[in-house]
C-alpha positions as CSV (number, residue, x, y, z in Angstrom):
1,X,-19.0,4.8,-91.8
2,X,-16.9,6.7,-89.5
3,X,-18.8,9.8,-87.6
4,X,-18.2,12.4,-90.0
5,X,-17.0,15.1,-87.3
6,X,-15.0,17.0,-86.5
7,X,-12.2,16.5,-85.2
8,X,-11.9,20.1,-84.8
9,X,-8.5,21.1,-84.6
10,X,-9.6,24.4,-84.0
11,X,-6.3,26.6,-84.0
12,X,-8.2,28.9,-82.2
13,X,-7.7,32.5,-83.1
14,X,-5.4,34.1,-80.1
15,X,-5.4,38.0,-79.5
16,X,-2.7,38.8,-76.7
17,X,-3.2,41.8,-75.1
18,X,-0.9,44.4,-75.3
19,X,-0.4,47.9,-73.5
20,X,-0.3,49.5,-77.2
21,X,-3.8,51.2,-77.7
22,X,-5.4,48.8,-80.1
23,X,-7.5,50.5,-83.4
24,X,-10.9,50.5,-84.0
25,X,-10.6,47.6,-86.2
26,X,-8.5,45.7,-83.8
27,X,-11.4,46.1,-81.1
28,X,-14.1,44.9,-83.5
29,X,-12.4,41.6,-84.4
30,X,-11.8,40.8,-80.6
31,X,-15.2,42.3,-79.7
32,X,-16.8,40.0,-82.6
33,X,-13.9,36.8,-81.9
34,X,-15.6,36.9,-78.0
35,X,-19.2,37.2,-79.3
36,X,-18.2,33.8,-81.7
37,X,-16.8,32.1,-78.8
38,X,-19.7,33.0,-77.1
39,X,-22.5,31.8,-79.4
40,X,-20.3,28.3,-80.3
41,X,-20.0,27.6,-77.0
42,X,-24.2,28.0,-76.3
43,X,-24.3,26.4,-79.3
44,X,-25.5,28.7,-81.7
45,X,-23.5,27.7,-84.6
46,X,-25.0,30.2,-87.1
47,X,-24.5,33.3,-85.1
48,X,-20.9,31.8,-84.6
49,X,-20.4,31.8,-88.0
50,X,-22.0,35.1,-88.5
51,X,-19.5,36.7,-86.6
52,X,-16.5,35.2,-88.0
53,X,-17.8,36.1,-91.3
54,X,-17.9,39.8,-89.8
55,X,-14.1,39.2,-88.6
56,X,-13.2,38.3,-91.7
57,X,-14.7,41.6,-93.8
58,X,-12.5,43.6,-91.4
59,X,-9.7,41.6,-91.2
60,X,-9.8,39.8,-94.8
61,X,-6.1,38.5,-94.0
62,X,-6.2,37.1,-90.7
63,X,-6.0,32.9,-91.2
64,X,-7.3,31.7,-88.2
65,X,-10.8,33.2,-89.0
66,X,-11.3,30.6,-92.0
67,X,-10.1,28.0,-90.2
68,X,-12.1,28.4,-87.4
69,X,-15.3,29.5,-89.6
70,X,-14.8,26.2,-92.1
71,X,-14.8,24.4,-88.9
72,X,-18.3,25.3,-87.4
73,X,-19.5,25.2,-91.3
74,X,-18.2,21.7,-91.3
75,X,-20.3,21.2,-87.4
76,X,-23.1,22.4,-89.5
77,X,-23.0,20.0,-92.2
78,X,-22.3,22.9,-95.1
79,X,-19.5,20.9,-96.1
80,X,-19.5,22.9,-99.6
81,X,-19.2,26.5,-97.7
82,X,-16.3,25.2,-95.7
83,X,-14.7,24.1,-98.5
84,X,-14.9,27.2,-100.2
85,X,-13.8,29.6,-97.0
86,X,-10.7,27.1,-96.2
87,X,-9.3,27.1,-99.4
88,X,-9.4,31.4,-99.3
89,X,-7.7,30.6,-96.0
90,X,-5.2,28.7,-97.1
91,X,-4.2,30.6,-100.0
92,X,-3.7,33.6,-97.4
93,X,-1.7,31.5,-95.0
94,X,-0.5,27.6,-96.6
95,X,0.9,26.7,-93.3
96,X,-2.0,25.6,-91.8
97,X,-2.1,22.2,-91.4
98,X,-5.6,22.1,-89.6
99,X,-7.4,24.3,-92.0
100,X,-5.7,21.6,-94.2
101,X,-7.1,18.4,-92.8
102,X,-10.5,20.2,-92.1
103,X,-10.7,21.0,-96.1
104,X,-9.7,17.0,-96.7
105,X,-12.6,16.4,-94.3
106,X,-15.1,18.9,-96.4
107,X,-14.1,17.0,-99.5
108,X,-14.3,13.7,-98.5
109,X,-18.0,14.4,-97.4
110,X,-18.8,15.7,-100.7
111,X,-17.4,12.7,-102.3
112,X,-14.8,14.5,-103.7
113,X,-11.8,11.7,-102.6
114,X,-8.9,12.8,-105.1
115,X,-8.8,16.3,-103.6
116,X,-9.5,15.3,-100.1
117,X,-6.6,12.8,-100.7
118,X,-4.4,15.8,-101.6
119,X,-5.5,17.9,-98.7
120,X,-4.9,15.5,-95.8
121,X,-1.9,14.4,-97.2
122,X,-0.6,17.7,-97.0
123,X,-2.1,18.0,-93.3
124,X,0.2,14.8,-92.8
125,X,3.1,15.9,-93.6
126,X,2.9,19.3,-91.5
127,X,1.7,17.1,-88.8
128,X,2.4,13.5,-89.0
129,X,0.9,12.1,-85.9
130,X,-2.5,13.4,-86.1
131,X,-4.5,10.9,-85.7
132,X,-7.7,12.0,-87.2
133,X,-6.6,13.5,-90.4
134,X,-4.8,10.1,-90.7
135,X,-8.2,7.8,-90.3
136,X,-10.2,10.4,-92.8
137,X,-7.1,9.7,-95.5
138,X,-7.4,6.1,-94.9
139,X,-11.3,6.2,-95.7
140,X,-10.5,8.0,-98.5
141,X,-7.6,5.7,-99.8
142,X,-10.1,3.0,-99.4
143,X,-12.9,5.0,-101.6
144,X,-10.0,5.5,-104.4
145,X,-9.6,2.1,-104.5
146,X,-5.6,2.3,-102.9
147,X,-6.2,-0.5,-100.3
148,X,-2.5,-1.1,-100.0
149,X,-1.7,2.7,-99.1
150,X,-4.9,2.9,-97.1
151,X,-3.5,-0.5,-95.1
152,X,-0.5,1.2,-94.4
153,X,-2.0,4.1,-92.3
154,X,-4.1,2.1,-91.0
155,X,-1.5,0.1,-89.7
156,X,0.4,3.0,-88.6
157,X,-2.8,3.8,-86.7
158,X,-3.4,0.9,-85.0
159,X,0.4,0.9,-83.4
160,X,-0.8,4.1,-81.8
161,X,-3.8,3.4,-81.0
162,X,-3.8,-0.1,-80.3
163,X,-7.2,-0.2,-78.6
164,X,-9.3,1.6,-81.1
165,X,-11.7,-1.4,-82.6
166,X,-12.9,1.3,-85.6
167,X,-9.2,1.1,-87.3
168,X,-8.9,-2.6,-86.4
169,X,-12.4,-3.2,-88.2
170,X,-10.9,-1.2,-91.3
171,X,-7.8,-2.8,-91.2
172,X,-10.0,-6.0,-91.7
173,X,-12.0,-5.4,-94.2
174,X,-9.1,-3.7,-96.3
175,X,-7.3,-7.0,-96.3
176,X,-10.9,-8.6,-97.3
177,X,-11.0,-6.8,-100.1
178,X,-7.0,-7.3,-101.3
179,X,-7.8,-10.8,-100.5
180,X,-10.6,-11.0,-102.9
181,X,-8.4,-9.0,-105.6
182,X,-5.5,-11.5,-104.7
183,X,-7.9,-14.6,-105.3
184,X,-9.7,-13.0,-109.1
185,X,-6.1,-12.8,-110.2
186,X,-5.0,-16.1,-109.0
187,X,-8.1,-18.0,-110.8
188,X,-7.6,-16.0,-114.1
189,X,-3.7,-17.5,-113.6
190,X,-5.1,-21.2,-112.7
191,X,-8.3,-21.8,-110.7
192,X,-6.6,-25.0,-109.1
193,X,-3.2,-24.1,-107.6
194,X,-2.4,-24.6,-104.5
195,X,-2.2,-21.0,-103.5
196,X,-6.0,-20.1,-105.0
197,X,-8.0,-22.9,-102.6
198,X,-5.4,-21.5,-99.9
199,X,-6.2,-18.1,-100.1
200,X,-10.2,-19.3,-101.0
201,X,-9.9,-21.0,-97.9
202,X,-8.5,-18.2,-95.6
203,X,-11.6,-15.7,-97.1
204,X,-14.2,-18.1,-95.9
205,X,-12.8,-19.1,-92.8
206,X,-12.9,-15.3,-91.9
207,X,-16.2,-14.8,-92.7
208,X,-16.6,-17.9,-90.2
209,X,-17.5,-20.3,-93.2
210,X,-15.5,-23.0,-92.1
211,X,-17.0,-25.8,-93.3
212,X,-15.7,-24.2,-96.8
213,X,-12.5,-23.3,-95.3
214,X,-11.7,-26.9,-94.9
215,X,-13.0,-27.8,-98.6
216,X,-10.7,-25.6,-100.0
217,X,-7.4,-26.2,-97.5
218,X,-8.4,-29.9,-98.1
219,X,-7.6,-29.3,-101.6
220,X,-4.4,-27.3,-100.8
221,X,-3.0,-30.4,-98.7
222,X,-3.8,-32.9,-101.6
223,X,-2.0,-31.0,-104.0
224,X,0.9,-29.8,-102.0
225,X,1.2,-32.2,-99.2
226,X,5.2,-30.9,-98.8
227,X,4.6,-27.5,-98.6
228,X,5.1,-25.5,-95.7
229,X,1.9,-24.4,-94.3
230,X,-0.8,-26.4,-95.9
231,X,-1.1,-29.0,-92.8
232,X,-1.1,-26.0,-90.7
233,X,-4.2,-24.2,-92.6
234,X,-6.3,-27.3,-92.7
235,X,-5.1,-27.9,-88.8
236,X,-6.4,-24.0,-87.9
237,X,-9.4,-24.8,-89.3
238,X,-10.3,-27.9,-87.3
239,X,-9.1,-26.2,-84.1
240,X,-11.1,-23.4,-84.7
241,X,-13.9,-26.0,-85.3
242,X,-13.0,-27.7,-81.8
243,X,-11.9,-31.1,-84.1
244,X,-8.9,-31.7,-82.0
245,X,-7.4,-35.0,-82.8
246,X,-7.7,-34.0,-86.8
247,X,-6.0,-30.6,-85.5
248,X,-3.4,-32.4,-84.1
249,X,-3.0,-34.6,-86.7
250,X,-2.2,-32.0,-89.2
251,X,-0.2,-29.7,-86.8
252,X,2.4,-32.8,-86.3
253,X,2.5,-33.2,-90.5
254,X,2.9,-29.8,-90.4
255,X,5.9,-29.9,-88.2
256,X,7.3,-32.3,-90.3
257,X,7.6,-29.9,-92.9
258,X,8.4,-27.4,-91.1
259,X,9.7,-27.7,-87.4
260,X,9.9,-23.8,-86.6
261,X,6.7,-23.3,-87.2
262,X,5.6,-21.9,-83.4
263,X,2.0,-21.5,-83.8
264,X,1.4,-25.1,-84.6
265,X,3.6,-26.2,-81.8
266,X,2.0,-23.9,-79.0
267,X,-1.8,-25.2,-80.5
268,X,-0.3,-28.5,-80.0
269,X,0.1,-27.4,-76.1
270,X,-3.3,-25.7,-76.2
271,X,-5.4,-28.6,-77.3
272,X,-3.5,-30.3,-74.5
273,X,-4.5,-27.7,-71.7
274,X,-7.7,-27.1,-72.9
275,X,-8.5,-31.0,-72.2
276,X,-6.6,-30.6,-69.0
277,X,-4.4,-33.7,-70.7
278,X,-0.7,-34.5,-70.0
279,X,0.4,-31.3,-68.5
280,X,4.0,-32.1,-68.7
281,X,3.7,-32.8,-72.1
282,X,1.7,-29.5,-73.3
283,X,4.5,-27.7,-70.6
284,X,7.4,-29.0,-73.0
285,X,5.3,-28.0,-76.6
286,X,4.4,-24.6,-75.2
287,X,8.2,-24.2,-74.0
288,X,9.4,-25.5,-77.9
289,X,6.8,-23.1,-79.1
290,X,8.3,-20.0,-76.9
291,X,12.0,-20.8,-77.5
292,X,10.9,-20.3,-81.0
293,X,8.9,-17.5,-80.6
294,X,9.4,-15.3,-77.5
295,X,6.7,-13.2,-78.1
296,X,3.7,-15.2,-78.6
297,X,1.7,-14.3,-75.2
298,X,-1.4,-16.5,-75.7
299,X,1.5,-19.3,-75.3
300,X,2.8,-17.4,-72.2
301,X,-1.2,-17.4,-71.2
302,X,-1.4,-21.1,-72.1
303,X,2.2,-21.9,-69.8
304,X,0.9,-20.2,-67.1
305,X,-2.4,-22.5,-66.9
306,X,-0.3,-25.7,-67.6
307,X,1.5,-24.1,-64.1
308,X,-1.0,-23.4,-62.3
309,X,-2.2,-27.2,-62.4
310,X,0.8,-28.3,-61.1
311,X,0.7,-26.3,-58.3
312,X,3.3,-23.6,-59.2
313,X,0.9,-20.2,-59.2
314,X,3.7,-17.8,-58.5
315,X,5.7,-19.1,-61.4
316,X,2.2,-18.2,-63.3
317,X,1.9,-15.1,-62.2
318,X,5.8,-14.2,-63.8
319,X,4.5,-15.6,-67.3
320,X,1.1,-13.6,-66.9
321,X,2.7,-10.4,-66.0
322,X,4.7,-10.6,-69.7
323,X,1.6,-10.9,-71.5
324,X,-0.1,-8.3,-70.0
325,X,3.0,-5.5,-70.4
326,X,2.3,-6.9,-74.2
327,X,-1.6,-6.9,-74.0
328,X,-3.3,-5.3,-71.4
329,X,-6.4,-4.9,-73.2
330,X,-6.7,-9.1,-73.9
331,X,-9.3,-10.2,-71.1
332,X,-7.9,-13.8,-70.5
333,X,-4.8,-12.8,-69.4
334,X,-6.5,-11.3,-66.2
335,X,-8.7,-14.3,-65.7
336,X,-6.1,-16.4,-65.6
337,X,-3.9,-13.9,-63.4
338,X,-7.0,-13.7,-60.9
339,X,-7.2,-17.6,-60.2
340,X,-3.0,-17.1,-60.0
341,X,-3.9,-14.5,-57.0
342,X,-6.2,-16.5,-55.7
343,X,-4.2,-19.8,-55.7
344,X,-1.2,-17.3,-53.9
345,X,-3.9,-16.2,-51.0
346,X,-3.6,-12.9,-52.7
347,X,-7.4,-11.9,-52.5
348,X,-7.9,-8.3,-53.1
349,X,-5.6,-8.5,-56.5
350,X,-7.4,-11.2,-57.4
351,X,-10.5,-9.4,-57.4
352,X,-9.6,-6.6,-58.6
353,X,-8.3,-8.7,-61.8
354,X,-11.5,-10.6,-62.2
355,X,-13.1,-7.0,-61.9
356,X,-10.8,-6.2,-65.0
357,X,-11.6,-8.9,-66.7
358,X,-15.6,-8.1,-66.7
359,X,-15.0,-4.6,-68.2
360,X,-12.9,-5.8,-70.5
361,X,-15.4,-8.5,-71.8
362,X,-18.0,-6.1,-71.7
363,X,-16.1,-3.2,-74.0
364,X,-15.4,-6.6,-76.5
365,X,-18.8,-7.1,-76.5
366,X,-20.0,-4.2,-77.2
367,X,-17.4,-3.2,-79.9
368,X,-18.3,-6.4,-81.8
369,X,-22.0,-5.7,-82.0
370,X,-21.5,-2.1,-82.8
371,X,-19.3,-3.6,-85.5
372,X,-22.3,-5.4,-86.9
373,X,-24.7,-2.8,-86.6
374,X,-22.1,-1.2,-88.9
375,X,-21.9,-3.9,-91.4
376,X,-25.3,-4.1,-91.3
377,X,-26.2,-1.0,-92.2
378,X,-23.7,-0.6,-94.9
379,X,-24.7,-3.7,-96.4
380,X,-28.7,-2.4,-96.1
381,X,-27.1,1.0,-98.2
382,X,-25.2,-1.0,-100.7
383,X,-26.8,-1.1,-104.2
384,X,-28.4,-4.1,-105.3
385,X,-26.0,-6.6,-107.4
């Protein structure tokens, strides 16, 4: 459940002074807009909003004042109240695309997802690259049951923020649940084509079921032994399960069908590597599998270890700095960069990659098991089947 708060987009209310002589009024609000600032900023949220509800009695018209007063109602959890004050606001002033998003917010916490939908949509299109607004539409989408519109923000999201494991998490489970709707419409169409134990198979192999996986992509390969893909499903599966001859096996028949297929040609180099077997020969499937693919950097990461066993760091280092201008965040790349320093005599970069590395690990780490504290804990508030 994402942390309900706030991203608050406070457009703060801005008084510039001027040599005019200002009237009584005038010096109450700023007097009263201080005193707000003030209380907020000890913490006081309900003298905050105390005074902005005095601001707003003299100045009934001035838009910033609801949007900063639904904010610190929304701080205080009175997601009803803010709701109520925003939508005055807006009415006064409609372009104001934080007051906006901080009513979507108010809705969606009341469970109120068609007119939150409506409001942070309209938030979006005032401002289309904030970032927040975008994640609380998302949730919603997914509430309303639109996992193919909330996919698509969340995609969106993740190409900004490439690095944020919440979205990444959301992204997964939206395609869990298309995958399931995908696989109750392909049984009620036939329960034994090849495309039902496919899909079957990719659902339990992400929930790490692989034993099942291989069941079901079993099944796939006996009824479509031809098709493109099959020998490569079945062939994931075992190399996933370390099974490397039968991944091998099925990568080469998967070849056969189809011979562009990259990923089955760089795994083919990988198995190699990883058994520290025939370099040259994983060096010449790893360079198939990038002619193909330019762009797959776990093959650059692979090349370069093939490299640096025969002896040729620095050309290891050129592969390893691609991947990481693609993927600085992915923690092997500066392992295998470190022992590329260290092979070069170039200590202090090598530590300070394998330094890297750890933190990287370590924030993995701790984003997966805050990930399963989540799942756990919506699971424990799910209803009873």
């Amino acid at each position: 459940m994402l942390q309900a708060l706030v991203f608050v987009l406070l457009a703060c209310l801005a008084y510039t002074p001027s040599a005019a002589p200002q009237s009584e009024p005038e010096t109450q609000v700023e007097k009263l807009y201080a005193e707000a600032k003030a209380a907020e900023a000890a913490g006081d949220l309900t003298a905050a909003s105390t005074k902005y509800e005095a601001i707003l009695q003299i100045s009934p018209r001035l838009g910033a004042a609801y949007n900063n007063l639904g904010a610190l109602y929304i701080k205080e959890r009175e997601y009803q109240k803010a709701a109520a004050v925003l939508e005055k606001g807006l009415k006064i002033d409609p372009k104001m695309p934080s007051a906006s998003a901080l009513l979507g917010v108010s809705l969606y916490e009341m469970a109120e997802y068609t007119r939150a939908r409506t409001a942070l949509e309209s938030a979006l299109r005032s401002n289309p690259k904030d970032d927040n607004a975008e994640l609380f539409l998302a949730n919603d989408l997914i509430k309303l049951d639109e996992l193919t519109l909330a996919a698509d923000h969340l995609r969106k999201l993740a190409q900004r923020q490439p690095n944020n494991s919440e979205i990444w998490y959301l992204l997964g489970k939206v395609h869990m649940k298309l995958s399931e709707e995908a696989l109750i419409k392909l049984n009620s169409i036939d329960p034994n084509s090849v495309w039902a134990h496919e899909i079957s198979g990719e659902m339990m192999e992400s929930m790490e079921n692989h034993d099942g996986a291989l069941l079901e992509y079993k099944k796939a390969v006996e009824l479509a032994p031809h098709q493109p893909g099959t020998h490569y499903l079945l062939g994931n599966d075992y190399w996933a399960l370390k099974m490397l001859e039968p991944a091998i096996e099925q990568f080469k028949l998967e070849l056969e069908n189809d011979p562009w297929n990259c990923q089955a040609r760089w795994k083919i180099g990988n198995i190699l590597v990883d058994e520290h077997a025939e370099p040259e020969q994983a060096l010449a499937e790893i360079d198939k599998a990038l002619a193909l693919c330019p762009n797959l950097m776990q093959a650059r990461v692979d090349r370069a270890r093939v490299v640096l066993d025969l002896d040729r760091p620095a050309e290891a280092v050129a592969e390893l700095e691609i991947a990481e201008k693609a993927d600085p965040a992915e923690p092997s790349i500066h392992f295998v960069l470190a022992k590329a320093y260290r092979a070069l005599g170039k200590t202090q970069q090598a530590q300070a990659e394998m330094k890297l590395f750890s933190k990287l690990e370590e924030s993995a780490r701790t984003s997966t098991t805050e990930r399963a504290k989540q799942f756990m804990q919506e699971k424990a508030a799910a209803p009873p089947n």
